[in-house]
N, C-alpha and C positions, 0 to 999 in steps of 0.2 A: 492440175490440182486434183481432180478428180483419180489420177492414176495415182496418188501420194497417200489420198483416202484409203484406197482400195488396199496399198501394198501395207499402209498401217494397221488393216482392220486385220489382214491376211494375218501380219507379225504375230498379233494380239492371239490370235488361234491356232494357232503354232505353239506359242510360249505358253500357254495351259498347262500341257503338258510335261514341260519338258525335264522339271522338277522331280524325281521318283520318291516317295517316302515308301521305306527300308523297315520291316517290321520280322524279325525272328523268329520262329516258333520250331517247336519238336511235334515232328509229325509219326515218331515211331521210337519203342523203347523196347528191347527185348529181356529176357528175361534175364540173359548175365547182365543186365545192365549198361549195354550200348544204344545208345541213343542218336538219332538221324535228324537231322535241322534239315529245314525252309528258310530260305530270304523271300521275303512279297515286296515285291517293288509296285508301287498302285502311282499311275499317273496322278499328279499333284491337282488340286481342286477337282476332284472327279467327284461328278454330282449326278452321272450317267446313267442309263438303266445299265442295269449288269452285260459286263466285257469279254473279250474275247481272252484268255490267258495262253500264256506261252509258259510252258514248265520245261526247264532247259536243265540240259544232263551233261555237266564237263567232261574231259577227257584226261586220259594220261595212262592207257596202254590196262585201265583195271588195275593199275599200283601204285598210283600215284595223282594227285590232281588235289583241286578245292574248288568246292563252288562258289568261294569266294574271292577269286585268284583276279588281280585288276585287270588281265586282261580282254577279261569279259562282259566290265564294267559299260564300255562305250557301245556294247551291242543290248545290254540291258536299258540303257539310255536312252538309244534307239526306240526300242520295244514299246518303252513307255511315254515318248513322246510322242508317239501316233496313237494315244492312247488305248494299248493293251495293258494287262496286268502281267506281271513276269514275275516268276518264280522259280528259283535257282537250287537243286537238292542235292542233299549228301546222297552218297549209294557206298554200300560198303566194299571194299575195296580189293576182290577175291584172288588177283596176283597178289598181293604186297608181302613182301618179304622171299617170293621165289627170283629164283636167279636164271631158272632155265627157261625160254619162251615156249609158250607154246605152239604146235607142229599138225599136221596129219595123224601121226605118229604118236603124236605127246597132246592128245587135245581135250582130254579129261579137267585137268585146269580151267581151261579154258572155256571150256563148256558149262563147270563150275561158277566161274567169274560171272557170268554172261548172265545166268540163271538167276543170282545173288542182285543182280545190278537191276533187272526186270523185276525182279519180287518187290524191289526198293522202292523202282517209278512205280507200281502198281499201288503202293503203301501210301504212298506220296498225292496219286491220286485220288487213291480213298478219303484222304483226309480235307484236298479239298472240295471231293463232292460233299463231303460231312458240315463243310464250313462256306459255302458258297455263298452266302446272303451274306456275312460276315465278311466277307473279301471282294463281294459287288461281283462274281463269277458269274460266269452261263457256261453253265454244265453242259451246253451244246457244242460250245466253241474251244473247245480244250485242244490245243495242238503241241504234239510232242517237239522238241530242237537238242539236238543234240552233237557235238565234234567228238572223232575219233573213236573212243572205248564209248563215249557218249552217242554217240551215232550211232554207232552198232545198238547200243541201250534200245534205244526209241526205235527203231526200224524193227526188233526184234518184239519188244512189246507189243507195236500194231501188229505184228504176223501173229504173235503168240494169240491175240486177243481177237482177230478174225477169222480164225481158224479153231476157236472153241477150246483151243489147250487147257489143259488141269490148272496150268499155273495163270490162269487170266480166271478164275472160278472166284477169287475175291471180289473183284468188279460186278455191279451190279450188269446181270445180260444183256439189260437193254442199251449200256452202255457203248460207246464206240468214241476214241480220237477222231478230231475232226481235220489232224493238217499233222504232215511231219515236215521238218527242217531238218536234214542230215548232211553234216559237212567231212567225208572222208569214214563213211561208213559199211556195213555189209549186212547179212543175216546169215545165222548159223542156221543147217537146214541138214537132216539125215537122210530128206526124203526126195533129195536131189534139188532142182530148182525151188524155188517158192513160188506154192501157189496160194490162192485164198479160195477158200470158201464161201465169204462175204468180201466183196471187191474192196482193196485196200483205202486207207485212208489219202486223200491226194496229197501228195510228196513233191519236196524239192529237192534234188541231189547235186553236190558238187564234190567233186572228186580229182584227184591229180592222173592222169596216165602214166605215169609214173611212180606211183604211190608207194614206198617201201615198208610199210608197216601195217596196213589196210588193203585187202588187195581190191584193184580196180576193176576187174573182172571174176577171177574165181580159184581157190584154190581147195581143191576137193578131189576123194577118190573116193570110189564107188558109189558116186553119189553123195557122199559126206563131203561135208568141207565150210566154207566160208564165202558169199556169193554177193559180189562188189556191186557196187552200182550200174559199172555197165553190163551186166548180166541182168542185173533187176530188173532194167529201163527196157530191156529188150524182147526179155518177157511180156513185160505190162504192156507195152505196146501192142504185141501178139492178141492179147487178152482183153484189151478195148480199156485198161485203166489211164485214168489221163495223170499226168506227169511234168514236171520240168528237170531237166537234167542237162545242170555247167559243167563239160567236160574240160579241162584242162591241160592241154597238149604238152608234154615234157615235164611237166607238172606232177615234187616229190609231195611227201604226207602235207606241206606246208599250208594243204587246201583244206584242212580240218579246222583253219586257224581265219585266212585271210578272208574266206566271204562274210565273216559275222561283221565284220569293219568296210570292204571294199565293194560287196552284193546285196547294201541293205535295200535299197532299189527294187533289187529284183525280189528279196524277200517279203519285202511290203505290197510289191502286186503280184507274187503269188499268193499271198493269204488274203487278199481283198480279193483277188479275181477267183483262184481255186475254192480257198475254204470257205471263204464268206458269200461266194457268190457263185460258185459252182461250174467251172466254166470244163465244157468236154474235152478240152486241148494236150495235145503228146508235142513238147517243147523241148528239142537236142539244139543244146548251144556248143561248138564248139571253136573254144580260145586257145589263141598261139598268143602269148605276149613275151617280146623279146626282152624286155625290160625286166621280168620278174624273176626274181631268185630262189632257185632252191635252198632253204635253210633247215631241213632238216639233216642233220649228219648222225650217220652208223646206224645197227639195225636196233630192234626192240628188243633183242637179247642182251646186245651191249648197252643196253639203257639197264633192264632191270638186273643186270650183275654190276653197276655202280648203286645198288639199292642200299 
């Protein structure tokens, strides 16, 4: 009887949240008139002191995506059944419409893109440090999440924004992310590896060894280039920053997609154990599973010349 109590009461505190209410808003309007949405998704009956927010940045190569695309729905679900607040944002979209990928060689787009989509989270954040009482926020707990073009987004924000760049000069200084979630990500970096200034925000990384679209390690010359997660992690290692990183053995880009659904586990004790609770741990996991399939097909060139 007693264990019947217990697993009722458990039920009962569970299902609090598990309900998200969905509230739209424009968090930036430029001057031709393009305009940039928020989804807030706030766990249901939240009567909490102010929460930890997740602002998650989708993916699709910088030419394509939505932050509203369902299959991102069940990791917002997620988010806010353990009650976080999550919040989902446009960035605009600085491939779209080119046909040729970008390269070593050709990475001015690129570079473009990247800068475009940082300026965005940065705008995004703005507005909910503007609005925090308003959305039950703690401006302490803000942690970036982001898959693929998204990934890169948020990995590159916190560099940009530990490291003093021009383009984090909107944010208020004393500010700082408290946690990144990055699923098949990298940072752009001219000045070889990335280091910090101010020790990075604690990070999760999962990434494919295989990854055809993101690379898993690095691809750069003379120091320029684009620097995978398992470069990042090796670094930071070096450097005393703590970390978790899912490596994924044979594992294409499809790892940009599958932890938001199949590692919410480990997502939810790394932001209770890292970001909320600060823990000094360097965590290399690495997965062989014979079960799981590659589904990504062709490269990111022939994706954006079907544009």
């Amino acid at each position: 009887m007693l264990k019947r109590i217990v697993l009722v009461v458990c039920l009962a505190e569970c299902f609090v949240f598990l309900a998200g209410a969905q509230k739209t808003v424009e968090y930036r309007r430029d001057a031709d008139g393009t305009g940039l949405s928020m989804d807030i998704y706030q766990p249901a009956g939240d009567t909490d002191k102010p929460r930890a927010v997740v602002v998650f940045v989708f993916g699709g190569g910088f030419f394509t995506g939505s932050r509203s695309d369902t299959v991102y729905r069940p990791y917002f679900d997620f988010l806010t059944g353990n009650g976080y607040v999550c919040v989902a944002i446009d960035y605009r979209l600085g491939l779209k419409g080119s046909k040729k990928a970008p390269s070593l060689f050709n990475r001015k787009p690129l570079i473009n893109a990247i800068a475009m989509a940082v300026e965005d989270t940065y705008s995004a954040t703005n507005y909910l440090l503007r609005h925090a009482k308003e959305f039950n926020i703690d401006t302490g707990k803000i942690i970036l999440s982001g898959s693929s073009a998204g990934a890169i987004t948020v990995l590159q924000s916190d560099y940009e924004k530990r490291n003093g760049f021009k383009s984090a000069a909107v944010l208020p200084a004393s500010f700082q992310y408290a946690g990144v979630i990055a699923c098949a990500g990298a940072i752009y970096s001219k000045r070889g590896m990335p280091s910090y200034a101010i020790a990075p925000a604690p990070t999760i990384f999962f990434h494919g060894s295989k990854d055809n679209i993101v690379p898993y390690k690095k691809i750069s010359f003379l120091g320029t280039g684009l620097f995978g997660s398992m470069s990042i992690t090796r670094e930071r290692k070096k450097d005393g920053y703590p970390y978790v990183f899912y490596s994924f053995e044979g594992v294409d880009h499809s790892a940009a997609l599958f932890p938001l659904k199949d590692y919410q586990q480990a997502i939810q004790q790394f932001i209770q154990g890292y970001v909320l609770s600060t823990k000094p741990l360097f965590v290399d996991v690495n997965i062989k599973d014979l079960n799981r399939k590659n589904t990504v097909k062709g490269t990111l060139e022939e994706a954006m010349r079907r544009q």
